[in-house]
C-alpha positions in Angstrom: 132.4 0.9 109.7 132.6 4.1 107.2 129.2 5.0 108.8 130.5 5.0 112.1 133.2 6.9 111.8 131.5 9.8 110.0 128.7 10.0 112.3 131.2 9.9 115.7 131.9 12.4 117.6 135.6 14.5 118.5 134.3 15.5 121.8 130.5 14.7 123.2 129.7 17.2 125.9 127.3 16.7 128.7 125.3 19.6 128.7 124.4 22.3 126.2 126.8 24.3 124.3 126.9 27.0 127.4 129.2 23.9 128.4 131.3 24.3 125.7 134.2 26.9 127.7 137.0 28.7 126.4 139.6 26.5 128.1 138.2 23.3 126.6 138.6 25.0 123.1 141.9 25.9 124.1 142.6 22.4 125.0 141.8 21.2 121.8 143.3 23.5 119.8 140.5 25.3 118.3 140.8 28.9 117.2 137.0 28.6 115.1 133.7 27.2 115.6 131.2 26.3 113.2 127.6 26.9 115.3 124.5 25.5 114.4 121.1 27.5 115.4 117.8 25.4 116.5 118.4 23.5 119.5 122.1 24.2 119.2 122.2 27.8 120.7 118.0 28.6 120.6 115.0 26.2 120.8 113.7 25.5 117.8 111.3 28.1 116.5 112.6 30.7 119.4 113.6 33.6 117.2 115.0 35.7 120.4 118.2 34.1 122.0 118.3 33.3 125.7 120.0 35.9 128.6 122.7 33.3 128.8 123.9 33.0 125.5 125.0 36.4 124.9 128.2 35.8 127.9 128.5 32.5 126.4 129.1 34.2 123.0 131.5 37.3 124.4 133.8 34.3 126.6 134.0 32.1 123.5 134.8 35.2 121.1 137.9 35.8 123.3 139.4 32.5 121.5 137.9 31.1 118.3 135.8 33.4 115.5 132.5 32.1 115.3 129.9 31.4 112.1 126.1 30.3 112.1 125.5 27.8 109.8 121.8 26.8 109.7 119.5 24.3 107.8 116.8 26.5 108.8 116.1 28.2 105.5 114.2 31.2 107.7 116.8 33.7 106.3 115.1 36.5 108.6 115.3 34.3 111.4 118.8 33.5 111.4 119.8 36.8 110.3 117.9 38.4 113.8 119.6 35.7 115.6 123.1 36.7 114.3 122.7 40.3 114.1 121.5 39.7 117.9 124.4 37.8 118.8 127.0 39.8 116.4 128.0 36.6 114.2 128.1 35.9 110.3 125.7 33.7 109.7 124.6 31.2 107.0 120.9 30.0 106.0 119.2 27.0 104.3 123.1 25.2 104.8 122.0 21.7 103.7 123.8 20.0 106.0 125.3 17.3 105.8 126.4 18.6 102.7 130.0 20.4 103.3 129.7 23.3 100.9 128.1 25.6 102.7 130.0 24.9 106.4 132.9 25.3 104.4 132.2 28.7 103.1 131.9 29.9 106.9 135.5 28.1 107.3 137.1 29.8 104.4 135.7 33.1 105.7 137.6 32.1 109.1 140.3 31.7 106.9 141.5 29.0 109.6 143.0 25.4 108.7 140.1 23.0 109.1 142.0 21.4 111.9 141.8 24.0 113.8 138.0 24.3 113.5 135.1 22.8 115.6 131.7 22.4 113.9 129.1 22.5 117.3 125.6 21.0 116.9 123.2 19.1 118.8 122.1 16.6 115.6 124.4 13.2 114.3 123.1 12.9 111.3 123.6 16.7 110.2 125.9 18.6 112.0 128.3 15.6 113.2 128.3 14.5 110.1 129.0 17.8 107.4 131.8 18.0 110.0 133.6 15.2 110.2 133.1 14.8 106.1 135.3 18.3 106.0 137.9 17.2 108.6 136.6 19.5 111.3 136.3 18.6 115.1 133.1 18.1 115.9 131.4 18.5 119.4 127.8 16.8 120.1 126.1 19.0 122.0 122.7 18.0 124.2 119.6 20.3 122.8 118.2 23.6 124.2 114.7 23.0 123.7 111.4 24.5 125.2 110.2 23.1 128.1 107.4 21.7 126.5 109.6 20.1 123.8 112.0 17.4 125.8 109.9 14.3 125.0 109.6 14.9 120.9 113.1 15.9 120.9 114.5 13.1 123.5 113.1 10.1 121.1 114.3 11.8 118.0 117.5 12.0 119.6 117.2 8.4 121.0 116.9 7.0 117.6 119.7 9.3 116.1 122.1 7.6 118.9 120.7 4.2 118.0 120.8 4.4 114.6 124.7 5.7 114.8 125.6 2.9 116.7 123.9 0.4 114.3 126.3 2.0 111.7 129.6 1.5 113.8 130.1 5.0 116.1 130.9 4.3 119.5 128.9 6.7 121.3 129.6 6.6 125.1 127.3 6.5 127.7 125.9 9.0 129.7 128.6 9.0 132.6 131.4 9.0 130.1 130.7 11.9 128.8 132.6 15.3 129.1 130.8 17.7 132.0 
């Protein structure tokens, strides 16, 4: 049951983080967000963000401060990504470990209840969230075209494996849109 409840979800949102709207962080109380990189905000690899991410970024910036905080231990990589998107950023984070997410929260200099960590993985971005007492929102990938069936079993057997462990992971139509 311990599983479970680290790897579950605050808030599963149908949808990639371009879902993820200013009122709904308002509704939840969140003045900061934690963001991870590949297939959270860019496909993995993609070192150039997408045309609709940048409003995304501005709308959301209106509410909550924002951090990258990235396994990806590409420091040039994230670093173009943030300096594109004007964000902090953090590289080679180790998640799930907490020390590094935590940094970015201190920075915010915001209570951790007040915080969302985002990411589109259970077993790394859920989790290093919900071990720090953030609120964390599952996120469906943004991936290359090319990419949905790799990524789609991976996260198949993320989901599975979760629920083995005790999270109650809803289904598709209960999800928020």
């Amino acid at each position: 049951m311990f599983w479970g409840k680290l790897l579950q979800p605050n808030l599963i949102l149908e949808g990639t983080v371009l879902n993820l709207t200013p009122d709904i962080l308002q509704q939840y109380k969140l003045k900061g967000l934690v963001l991870d990189v590949d297939e959270t905000l860019v496909p993995f690899r993609a070192s150039q963000v997408s045309e609709e991410l940048l409003p995304w970024v501005e709308d959301v910036r209106q509410v909550a401060s924002l951090w990258l905080v990235s396994n990806n231990i590409s420091e040039a990589r994230i670093r173009r990504i943030g300096k594109s998107l004007d964000l902090p950023y953090i590289s080679g984070a180790g998640k799930p470990s907490r020390r590094k997410v935590r940094r970015a929260v201190d920075a915010m200099g915001l209570p951790v209840e007040q915080v969302g960590m985002v990411g589109d993985r259970l077993f790394t971005d859920v989790l290093a969230g919900n071990r720090l007492g953030l609120f964390t929102v599952l996120v469906e990938p943004m991936v290359s075209p090319n990419q949905i069936v790799r990524r789609s079993s991976l996260h198949s057997a993320e989901v599975w494996l979760s629920q083995v462990l005790g999270a109650s992971l809803p289904p598709e139509n209960a999800r928020l849109k």
